[in-house]
C-alpha positions in Angstrom: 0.0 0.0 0.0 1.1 3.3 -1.2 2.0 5.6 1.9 -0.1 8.9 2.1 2.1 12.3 1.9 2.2 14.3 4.8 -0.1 16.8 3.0 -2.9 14.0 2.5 -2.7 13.3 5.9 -3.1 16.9 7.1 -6.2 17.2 5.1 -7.4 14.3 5.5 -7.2 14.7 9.3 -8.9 18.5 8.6 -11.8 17.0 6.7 -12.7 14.5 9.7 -13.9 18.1 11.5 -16.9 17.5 8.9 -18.0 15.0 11.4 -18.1 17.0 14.4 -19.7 20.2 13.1 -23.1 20.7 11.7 -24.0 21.9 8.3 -24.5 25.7 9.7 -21.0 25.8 11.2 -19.5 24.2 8.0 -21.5 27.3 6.0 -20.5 30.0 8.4 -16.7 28.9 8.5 -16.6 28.6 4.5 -17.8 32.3 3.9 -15.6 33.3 6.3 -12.9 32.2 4.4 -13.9 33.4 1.1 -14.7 36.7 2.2 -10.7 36.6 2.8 -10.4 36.3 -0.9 -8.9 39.5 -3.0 -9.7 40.2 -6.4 -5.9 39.4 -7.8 -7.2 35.9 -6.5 -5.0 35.6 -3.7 -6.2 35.5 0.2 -5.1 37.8 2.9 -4.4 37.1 6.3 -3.5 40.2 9.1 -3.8 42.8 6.1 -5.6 43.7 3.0 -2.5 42.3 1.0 -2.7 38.7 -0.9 -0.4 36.4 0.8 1.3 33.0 -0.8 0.9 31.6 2.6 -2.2 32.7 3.7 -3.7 31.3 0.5 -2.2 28.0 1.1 -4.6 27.9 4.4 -7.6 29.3 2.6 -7.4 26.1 0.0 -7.1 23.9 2.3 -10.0 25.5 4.4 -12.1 25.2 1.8 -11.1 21.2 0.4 -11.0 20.2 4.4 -14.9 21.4 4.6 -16.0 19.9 1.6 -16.0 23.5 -0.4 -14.6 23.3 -3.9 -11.7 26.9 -4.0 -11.9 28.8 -6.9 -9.3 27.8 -8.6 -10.1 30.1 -11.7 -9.0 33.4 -9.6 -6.2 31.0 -7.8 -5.0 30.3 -10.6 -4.2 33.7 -12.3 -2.5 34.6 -9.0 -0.1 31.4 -8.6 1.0 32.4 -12.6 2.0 35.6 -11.5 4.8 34.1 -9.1 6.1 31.5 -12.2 9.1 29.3 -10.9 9.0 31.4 -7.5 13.1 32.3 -8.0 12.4 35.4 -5.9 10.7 34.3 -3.3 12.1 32.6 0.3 11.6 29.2 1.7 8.4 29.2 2.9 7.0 31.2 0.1 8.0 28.8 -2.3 6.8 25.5 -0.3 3.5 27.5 -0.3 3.5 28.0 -4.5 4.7 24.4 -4.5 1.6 23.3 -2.9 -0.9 25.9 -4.5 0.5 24.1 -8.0 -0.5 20.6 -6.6 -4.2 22.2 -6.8 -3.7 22.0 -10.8 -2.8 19.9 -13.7 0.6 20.4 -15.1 3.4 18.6 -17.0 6.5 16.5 -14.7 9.1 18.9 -16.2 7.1 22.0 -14.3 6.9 20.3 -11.5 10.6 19.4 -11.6 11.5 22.8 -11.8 9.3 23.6 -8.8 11.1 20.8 -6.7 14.8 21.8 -8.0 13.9 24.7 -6.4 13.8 24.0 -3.0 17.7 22.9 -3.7 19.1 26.3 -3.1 18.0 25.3 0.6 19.6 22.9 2.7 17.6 21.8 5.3 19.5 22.6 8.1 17.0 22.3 10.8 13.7 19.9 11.3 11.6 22.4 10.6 13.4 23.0 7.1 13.2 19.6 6.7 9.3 19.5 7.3 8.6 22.0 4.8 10.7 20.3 1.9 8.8 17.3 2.9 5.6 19.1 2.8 6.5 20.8 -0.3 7.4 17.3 -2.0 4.9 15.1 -0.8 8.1 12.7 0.3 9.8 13.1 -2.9 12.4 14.8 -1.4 15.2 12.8 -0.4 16.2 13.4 3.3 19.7 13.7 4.3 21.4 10.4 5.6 22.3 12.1 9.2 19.8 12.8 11.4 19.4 16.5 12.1 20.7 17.4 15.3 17.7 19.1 17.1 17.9 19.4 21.1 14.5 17.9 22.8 15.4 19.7 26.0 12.7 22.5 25.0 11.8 22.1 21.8 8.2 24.6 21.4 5.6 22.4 20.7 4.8 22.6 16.9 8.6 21.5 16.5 8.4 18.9 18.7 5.3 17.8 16.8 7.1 17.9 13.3 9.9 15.6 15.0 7.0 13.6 16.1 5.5 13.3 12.5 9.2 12.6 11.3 9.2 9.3 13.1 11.7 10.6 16.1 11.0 8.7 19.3 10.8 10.0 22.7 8.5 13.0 21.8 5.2 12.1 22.9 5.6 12.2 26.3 6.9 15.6 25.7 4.0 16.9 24.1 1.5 15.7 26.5 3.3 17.5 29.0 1.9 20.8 27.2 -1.7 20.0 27.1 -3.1 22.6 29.5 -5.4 21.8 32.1 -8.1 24.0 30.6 -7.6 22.8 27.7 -5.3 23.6 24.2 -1.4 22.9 24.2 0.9 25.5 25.1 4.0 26.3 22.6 6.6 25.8 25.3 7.7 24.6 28.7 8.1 28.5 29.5 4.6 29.8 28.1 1.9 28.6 30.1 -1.0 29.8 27.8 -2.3 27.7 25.0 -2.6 28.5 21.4 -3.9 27.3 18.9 -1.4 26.6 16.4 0.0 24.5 19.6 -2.7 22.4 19.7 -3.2 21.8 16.3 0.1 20.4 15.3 0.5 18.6 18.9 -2.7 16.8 18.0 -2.7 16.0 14.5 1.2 14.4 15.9 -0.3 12.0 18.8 -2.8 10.9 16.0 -0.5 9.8 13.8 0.5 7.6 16.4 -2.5 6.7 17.5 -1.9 8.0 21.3 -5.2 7.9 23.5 -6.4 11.1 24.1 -9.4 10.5 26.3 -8.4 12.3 28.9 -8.0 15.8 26.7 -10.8 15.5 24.2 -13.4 17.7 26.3 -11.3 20.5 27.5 -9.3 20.6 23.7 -12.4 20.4 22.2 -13.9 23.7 24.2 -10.8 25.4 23.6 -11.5 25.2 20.0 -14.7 26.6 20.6 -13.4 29.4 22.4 -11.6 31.2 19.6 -14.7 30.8 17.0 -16.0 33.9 16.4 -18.8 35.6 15.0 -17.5 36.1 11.4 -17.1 32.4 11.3 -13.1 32.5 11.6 -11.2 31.5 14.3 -8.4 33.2 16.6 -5.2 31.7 17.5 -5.7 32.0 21.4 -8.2 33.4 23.7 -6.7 37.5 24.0 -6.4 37.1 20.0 -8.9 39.8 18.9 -8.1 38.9 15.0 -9.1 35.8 13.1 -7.7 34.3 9.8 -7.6 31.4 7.3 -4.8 29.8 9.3 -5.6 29.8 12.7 -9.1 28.6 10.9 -7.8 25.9 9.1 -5.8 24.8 12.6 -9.1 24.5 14.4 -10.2 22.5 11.8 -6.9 20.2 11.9 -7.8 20.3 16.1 -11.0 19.4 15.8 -10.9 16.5 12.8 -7.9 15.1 15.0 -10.1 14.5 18.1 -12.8 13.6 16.2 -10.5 10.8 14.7 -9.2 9.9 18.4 -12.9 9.7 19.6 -13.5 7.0 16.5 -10.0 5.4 16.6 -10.1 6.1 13.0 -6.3 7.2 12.0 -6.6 7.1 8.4 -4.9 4.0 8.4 
């Protein structure tokens, strides 16, 4: 059996929030994110300006709640960036994935992928995005990245967690709050949501038991929904955007699959 990329997996852990919230949740969340939507076709996140990044999130919004994007207006925005020589790492993971979203020939996508060559991954977290970016067609290096576990924040610990490093998950457990949500380190005692998100979908993957969190994560999700249909990335966070949204969405489909024992396996 073919092993699903790490993007597949993300999504498909996403989508599972379909069977936790109700058709008018669903609606609300979906308008939410297109209203994000400018008219060059990208999506914005803190400002007014389109964003690579932000538009990455609003895609996968959108395909994790069952919403087909508009890849018309996505489209004319992704050709505007070509090969993506100019822009930085994570810029170019995010065209890298936006392309994925449409049909084109091997050779384009080579040149997309011989891109990410001009950086090393010299940390996990570079690692994880050429990963992402490649669907595991990336080779990884033969030596292990050197990454100390004494305090690693939490989303890191979680990507060394999802790249098959042992001796993580007692580590992230430690962060989940009493009140619920995961905190990003062992110095920051307030939860957030991008925490939570990536600590969750990681202890899935592994099929940890979470009965013990589910109610208290699941409320702290709640918590940053707000009226426009977007979530917050922690409780004094007055703005909402497409990522924070799609990381509920990641929260909530991950404790929904924990609840069902249903990993995607």
């Amino acid at each position: 059996m073919q092993r699903k990329s790490l993007s597949d997996r993300l999504l498909q852990s996403a989508a599972a929030s379909r069977r936790f919230l109700d058709e008018g949740s669903l609606d609300k969340i979906a308008r939410f994110v297109r209203d994000r939507q400018n008219a060059d076709g990208g999506f914005r996140g803190r400002d007014a300006r389109s964003d690579l990044y932000y538009t990455v999130f609003a895609v996968a919004c959108l395909k994790a709640l069952g919403y087909p994007p508009p890849v018309f207006k996505i489209w004319k925005y992704v050709l505007s960036f070509g090969m993506g020589k100019e822009l930085d790492l994570v810029h170019l993971v995010c065209l890298i994935r936006l392309r994925t979203v449409f049909p084109h020939l091997g050779f384009t996508r080579r040149r997309l992928l011989n891109g990410l060559q001009r950086f090393k991954a010299e940390s996990a977290y570079g690692l994880f995005l050429k990963l992402f970016a490649a669907d595991f067609q990336f080779a990884a290096p033969s030596a292990p990245i050197a990454v100390s576990l004494a305090d690693p924040t939490t989303n890191l610990a979680a990507a060394l967690m999802v790249g098959n490093q042992e001796g993580v998950a007692e580590e992230l457990l430690a962060r989940a709050h009493a009140s619920g949500g995961f905190t990003p380190s062992k110095q920051i005692h307030v939860p957030d949501l991008l925490s939570t998100a990536t600590a969750l979908f990681a202890l899935t993957q592994r099929g940890i038991n979470l009965d013990e969190i589910h109610k208290p994560c699941f409320l702290y999700a709640e918590s940053l929904w707000r009226d426009s249909g977007g979530f917050a990335g922690h409780r004094a966070d007055e703005f909402e955007d497409v990522e924070y949204t799609f990381y509920a969405l990641l929260a909530i489909g991950c404790l929904t699959q924990s609840m069902a024992k249903d990993y995607g396996n």
